[in-house]
N, C-alpha and C positions, 0 to 999 in steps of 0.2 A: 473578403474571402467568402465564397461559395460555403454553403451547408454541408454541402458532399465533400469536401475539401476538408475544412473543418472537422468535420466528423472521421472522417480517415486519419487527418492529425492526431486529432485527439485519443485517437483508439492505439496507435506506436505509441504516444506520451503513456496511457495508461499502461499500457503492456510493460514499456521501458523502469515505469516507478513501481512497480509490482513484482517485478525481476528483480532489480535492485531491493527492496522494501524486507521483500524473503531473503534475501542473501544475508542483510543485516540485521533482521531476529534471527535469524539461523545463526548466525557467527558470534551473536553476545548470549544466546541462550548455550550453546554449546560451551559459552564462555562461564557463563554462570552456573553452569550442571556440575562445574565440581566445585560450588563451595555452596552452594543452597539445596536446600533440605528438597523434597520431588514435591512437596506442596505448594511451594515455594513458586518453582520452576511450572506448576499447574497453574499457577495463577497468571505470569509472568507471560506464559503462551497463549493463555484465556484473553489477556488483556490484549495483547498482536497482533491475535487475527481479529480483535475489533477496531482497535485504533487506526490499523489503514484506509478506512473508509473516509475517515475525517479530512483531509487533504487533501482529497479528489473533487469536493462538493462546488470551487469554482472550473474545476476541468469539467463537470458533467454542466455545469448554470453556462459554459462557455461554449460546449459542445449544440449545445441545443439551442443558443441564442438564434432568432432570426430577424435578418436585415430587411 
């Protein structure tokens, strides 16, 4: 597969997991905002928007691979 190819793929996959990704801390944080305390729920969204990065790290080693 072409680099340019590759890279267009890769950029719909990330978009696709990142739509998805937000859909699902949105819908368990809203899930959890009524039974945990707002410190709680600070952390819980602290933590969310960091842990999405981590599962991307073979899309981006994959993206940039060159043949």
């Amino acid at each position: 597969m072409e680099t340019r190819t590759r890279k267009a793929f890769g950029c719909f996959l990330l978009l696709s997991y990142l739509v998805a990704y937000v859909a699902l801390a949105m819908t368990v944080g809203a899930a959890l905002a009524q039974h945990l305390p707002n410190w709680a729920l600070l952390i819980y969204f602290a933590a969310a928007g960091i842990v999405w990065i981590f599962p991307l790290k073979p899309l981006f080693a994959w993206m940039n691979r060159r043949q």
